[in-house]
C-alpha positions as CSV (number, residue, x, y, z in Angstrom):
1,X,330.1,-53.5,108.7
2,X,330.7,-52.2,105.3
3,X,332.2,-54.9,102.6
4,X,336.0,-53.3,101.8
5,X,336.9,-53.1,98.1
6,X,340.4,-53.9,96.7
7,X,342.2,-53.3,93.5
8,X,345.6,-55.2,92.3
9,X,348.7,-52.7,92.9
10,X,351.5,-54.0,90.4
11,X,354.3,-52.2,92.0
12,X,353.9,-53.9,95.0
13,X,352.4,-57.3,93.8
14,X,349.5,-57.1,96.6
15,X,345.9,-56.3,96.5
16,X,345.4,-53.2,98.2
17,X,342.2,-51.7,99.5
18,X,340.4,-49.1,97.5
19,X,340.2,-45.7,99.2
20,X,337.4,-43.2,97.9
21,X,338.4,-39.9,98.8
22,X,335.3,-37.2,99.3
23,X,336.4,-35.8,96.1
24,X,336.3,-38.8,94.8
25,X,332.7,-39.4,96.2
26,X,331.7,-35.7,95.3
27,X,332.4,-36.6,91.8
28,X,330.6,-40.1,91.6
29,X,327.5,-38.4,93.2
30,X,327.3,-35.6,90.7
31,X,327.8,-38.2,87.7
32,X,325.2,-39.9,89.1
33,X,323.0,-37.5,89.5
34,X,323.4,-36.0,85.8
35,X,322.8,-39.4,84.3
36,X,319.4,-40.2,86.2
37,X,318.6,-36.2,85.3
38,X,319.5,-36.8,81.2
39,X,317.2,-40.2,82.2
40,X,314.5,-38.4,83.4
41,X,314.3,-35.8,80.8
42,X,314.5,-38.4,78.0
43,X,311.6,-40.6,79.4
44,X,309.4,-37.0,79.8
45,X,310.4,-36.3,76.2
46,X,309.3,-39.7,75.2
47,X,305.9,-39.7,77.2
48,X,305.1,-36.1,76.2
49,X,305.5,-36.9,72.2
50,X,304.3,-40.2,72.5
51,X,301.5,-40.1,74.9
52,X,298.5,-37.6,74.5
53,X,297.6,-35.7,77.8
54,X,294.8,-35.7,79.5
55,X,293.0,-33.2,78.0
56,X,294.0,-33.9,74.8
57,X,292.3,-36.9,75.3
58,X,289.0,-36.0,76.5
59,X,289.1,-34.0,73.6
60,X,289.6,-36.9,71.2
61,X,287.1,-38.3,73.1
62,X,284.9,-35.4,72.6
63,X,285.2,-35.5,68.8
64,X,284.1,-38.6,68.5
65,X,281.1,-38.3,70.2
66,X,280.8,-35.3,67.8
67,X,281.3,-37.3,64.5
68,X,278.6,-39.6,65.7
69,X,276.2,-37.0,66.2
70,X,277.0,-35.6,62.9
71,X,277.1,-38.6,61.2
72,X,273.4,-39.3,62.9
73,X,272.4,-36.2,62.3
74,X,273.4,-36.6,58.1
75,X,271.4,-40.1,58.4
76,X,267.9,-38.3,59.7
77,X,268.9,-35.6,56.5
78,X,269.1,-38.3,54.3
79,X,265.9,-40.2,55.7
80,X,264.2,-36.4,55.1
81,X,265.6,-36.3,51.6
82,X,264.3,-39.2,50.8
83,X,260.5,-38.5,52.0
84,X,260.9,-35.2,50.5
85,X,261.6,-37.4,47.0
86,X,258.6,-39.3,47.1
87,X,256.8,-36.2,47.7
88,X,258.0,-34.8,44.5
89,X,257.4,-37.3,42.6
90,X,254.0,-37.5,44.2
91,X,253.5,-34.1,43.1
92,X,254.9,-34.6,39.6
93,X,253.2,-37.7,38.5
94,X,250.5,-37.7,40.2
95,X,249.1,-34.2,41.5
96,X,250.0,-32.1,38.6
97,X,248.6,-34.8,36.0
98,X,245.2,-34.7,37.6
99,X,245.1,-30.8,37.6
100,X,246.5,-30.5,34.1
101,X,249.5,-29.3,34.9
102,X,253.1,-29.8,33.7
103,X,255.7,-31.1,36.0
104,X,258.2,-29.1,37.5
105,X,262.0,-29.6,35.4
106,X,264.9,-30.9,37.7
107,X,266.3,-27.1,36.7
108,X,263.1,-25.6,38.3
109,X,263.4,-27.5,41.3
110,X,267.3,-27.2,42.2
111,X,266.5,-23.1,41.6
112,X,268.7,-21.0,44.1
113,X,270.6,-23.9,45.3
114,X,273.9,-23.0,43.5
115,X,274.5,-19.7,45.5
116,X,273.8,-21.8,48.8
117,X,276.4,-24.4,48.0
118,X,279.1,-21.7,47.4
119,X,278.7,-20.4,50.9
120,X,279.3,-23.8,52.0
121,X,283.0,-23.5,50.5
122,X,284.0,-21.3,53.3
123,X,284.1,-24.2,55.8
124,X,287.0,-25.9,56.4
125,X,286.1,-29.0,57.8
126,X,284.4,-31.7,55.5
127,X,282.3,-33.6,57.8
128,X,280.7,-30.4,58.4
129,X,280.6,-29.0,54.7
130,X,279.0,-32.0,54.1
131,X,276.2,-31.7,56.2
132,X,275.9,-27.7,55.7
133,X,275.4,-28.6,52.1
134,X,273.0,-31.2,52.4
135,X,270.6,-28.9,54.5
136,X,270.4,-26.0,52.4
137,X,270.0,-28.4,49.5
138,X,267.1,-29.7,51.4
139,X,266.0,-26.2,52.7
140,X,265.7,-25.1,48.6
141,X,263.8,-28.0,47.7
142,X,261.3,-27.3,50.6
143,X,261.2,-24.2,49.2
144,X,260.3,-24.9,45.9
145,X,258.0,-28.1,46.9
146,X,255.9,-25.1,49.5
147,X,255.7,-23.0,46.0
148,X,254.1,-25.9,44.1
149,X,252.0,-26.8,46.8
150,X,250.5,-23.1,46.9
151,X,250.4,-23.9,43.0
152,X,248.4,-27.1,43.3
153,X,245.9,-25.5,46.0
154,X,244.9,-22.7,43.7
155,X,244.6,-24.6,40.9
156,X,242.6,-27.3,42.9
157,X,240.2,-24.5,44.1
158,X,240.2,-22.9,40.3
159,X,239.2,-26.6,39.2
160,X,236.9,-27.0,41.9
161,X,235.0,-24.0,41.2
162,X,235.0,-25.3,37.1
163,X,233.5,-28.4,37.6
164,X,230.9,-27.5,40.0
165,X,230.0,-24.9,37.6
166,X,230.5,-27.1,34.4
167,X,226.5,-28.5,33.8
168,X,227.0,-32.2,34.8
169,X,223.5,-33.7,35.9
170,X,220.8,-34.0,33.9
171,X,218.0,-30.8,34.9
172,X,215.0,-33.3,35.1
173,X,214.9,-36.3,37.8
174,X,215.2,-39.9,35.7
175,X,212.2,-41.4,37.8
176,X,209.6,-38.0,36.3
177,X,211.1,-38.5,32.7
178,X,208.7,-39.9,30.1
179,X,210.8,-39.2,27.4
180,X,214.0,-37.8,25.8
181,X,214.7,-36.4,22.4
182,X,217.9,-37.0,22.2
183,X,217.9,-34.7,18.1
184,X,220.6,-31.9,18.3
185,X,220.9,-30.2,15.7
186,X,218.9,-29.6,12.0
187,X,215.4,-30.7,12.8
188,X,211.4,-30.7,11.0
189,X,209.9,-28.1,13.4
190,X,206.4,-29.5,14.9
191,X,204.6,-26.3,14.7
192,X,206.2,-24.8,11.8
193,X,206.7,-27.6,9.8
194,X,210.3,-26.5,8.6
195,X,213.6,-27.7,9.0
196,X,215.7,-25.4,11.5
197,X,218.6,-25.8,14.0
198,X,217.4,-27.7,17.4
199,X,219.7,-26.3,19.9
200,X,219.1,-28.5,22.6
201,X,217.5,-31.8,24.2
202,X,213.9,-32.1,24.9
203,X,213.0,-33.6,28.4
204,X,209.3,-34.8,28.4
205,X,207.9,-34.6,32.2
206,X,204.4,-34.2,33.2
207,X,203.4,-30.8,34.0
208,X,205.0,-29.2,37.1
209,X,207.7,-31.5,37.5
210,X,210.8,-30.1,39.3
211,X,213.6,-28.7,36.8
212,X,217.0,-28.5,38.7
213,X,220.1,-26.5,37.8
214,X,223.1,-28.4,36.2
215,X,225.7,-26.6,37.8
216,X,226.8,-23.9,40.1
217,X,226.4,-20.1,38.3
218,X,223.8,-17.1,38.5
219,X,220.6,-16.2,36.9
220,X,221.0,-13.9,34.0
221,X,217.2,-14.0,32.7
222,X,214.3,-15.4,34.2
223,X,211.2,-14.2,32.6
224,X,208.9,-15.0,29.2
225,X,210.6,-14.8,25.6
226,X,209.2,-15.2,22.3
227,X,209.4,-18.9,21.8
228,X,210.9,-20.3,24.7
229,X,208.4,-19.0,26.7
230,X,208.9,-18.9,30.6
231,X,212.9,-19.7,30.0
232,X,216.2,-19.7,32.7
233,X,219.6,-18.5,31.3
234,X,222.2,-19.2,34.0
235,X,225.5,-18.1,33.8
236,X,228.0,-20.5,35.3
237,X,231.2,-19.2,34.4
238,X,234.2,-20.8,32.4
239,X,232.0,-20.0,29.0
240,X,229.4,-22.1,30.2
241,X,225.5,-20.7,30.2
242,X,222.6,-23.1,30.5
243,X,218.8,-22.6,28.8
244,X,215.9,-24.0,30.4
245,X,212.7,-23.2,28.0
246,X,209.0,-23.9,28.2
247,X,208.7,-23.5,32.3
248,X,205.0,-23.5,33.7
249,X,206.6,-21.1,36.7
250,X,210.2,-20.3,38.3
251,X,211.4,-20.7,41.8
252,X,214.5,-18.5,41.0
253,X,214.8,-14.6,40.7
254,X,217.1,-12.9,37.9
255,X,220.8,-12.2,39.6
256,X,220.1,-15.3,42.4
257,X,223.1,-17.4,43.1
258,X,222.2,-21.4,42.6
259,X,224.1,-24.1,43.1
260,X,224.1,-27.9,41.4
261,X,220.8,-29.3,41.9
262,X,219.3,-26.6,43.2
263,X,215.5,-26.6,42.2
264,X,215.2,-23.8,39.9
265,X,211.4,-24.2,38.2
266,X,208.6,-26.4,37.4
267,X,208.0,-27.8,33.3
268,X,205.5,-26.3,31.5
269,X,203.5,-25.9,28.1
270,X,205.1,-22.4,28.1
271,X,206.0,-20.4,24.5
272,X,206.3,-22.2,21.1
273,X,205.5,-25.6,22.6
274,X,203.2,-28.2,21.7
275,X,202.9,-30.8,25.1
276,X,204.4,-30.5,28.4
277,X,208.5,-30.9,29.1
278,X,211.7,-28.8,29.0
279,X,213.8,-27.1,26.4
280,X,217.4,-27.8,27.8
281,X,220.3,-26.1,26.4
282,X,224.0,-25.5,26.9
283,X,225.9,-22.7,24.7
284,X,229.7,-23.1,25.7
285,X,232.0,-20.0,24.5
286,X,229.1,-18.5,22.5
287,X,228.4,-21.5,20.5
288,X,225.7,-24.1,20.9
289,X,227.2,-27.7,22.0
290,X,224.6,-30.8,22.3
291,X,224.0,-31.2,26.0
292,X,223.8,-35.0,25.8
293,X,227.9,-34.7,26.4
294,X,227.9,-33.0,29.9
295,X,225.1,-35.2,30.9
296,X,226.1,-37.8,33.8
297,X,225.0,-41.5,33.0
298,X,226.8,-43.1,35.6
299,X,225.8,-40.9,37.9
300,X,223.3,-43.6,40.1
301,X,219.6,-42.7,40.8
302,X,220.6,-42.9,44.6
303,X,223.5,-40.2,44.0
304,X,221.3,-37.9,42.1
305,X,218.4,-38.0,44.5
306,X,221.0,-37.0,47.4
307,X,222.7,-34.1,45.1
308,X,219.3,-32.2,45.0
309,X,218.3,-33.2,48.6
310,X,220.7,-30.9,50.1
311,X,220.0,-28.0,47.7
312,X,217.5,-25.3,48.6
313,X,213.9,-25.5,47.7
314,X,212.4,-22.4,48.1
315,X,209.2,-22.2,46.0
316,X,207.8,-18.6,44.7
């Protein structure tokens, strides 16, 4: 049974019950209902400002995961810029000293980078342009560091080719030398018993000893003249020629190709010559320069005994 509500009626001094009319009730109902509504739509308000949705955050979600990638991604970039540093300096100090040449300038190698970084501008997002710029800058010095390495290996093949041409061991083997005349220059003659120019170094060997090339080049004269008797001229390129007087016989051919230790002839009593040994000579640019410089002394016995084992020994 439903409780019965009453309300004070002054007129009558009595409590009366309350009577709700279905107008009455039509109106409470609709109040209700409009207040819970206006409820309703202020909590959704609320939530939907306040509270991201779902996708919204699996999207926030999703750009995290992004910035860590690209903030892993910048760390490798930076790991790659570093390596590529010590590569350059590498190649700077080290590299390009030993080959002569100057280092590359900071301007030289951040060439082309300028118009690269510009491009970057366009992006709006700095995480991003951050990165974008830090690759091409990376990209340009790989460039540049590719152009000095082509640099280095031609001018490592040039200096190759130069000091295996440049005469550098001494013609006749240390264990068949008797004797050296180490006089370069203004000299008493023996035979004509006057002072002229001595061009070279006299290497006394008994006769028939092995005379070996002092460095890569060609023959450009191999045959008997005037006082150097049976002589070898080889061109070796980079100004360099070498003489080799006095020979008792060759084992070379004018226009032959030898190489560093290759055996070339045999020494000999040969032309304006009064005992057995070899006339040796360099002429560097034109000019006469005293061999005793581009002879090796610290080259060991054991070194120079393998550097004319592997050369050819063909004999005439």
């Amino acid at each position: 049974m439903a409780k019965i509500k009453y309300t004070y009626n002054p007129e009558t001094c009595k409590y009366e019950p309350i009577v709700v009319t279905p107008k009455q009730m039509g109106k409470n109902i609709f109040r209700f209902l409009g207040i819970s509504f206006l409820l309703g739509l202020t909590g959704l308000v609320y939530v939907t400002i306040k509270m991201p949705l779902i996708d919204e955050i699996y999207q926030l979600q999703k750009n995290q995961e992004l910035k860590s990638e690209w903030s892993a991604l910048y760390q490798q970039m930076e790991n790659v810029s570093e390596q590529l540093l010590a590569l350059e300096q590498n190649d700077d100090q080290n590299f390009r000293i030993i080959l002569n040449l100057e280092p590359l300038s900071s301007s030289q190698r951040e060439a082309g980078a300028g118009g690269r970084e510009k491009e970057s501008a366009t992006i709006e997002y700095p995480l991003i342009r951050k990165a974008y710029e830090k690759s091409e800058k990376i990209v340009n010095r790989l460039d540049i560091e590719s152009q000095s390495m082509t640099q280095l290996k031609d001018e490592l093949q040039k200096k190759e080719k130069m000091w295996a041409a440049r005469p550098a061991i001494q013609p006749i083997n240390n264990r068949d030398l008797t004797r050296l005349n180490t006089i370069f220059g203004m000299r008493l003659h023996p035979i004509f018993n006057y002072v002229r120019p001595h061009n070279g170094l006299d290497l006394t060997a008994p006769h028939g000893t092995p005379v070996y090339s002092s460095g890569d080049g060609y023959v450009t004269f191999a045959r008997p003249n005037a006082g150097y008797g049976n002589v070898i001229f080889i061109h070796h390129g980079f100004g360099f020629e070498t003489r080799y007087a006095h020979l008792s016989r060759y084992n070379v051919t004018e226009g032959e190709t030898v190489k560093r230790g290759q055996l070339i002839g045999f020494v000999g009593n040969t032309g304006t010559s009064t005992n057995d040994h070899l006339h040796y000579e360099v002429v560097y640019n034109g000019n006469y320069v005293n061999p005793i410089h581009f002879l090796n002394t610290t080259l060991a016995q054991e070194e120079y005994n393998k550097i004319i084992k592997v050369r050819p020994k063909k004999l005439d």
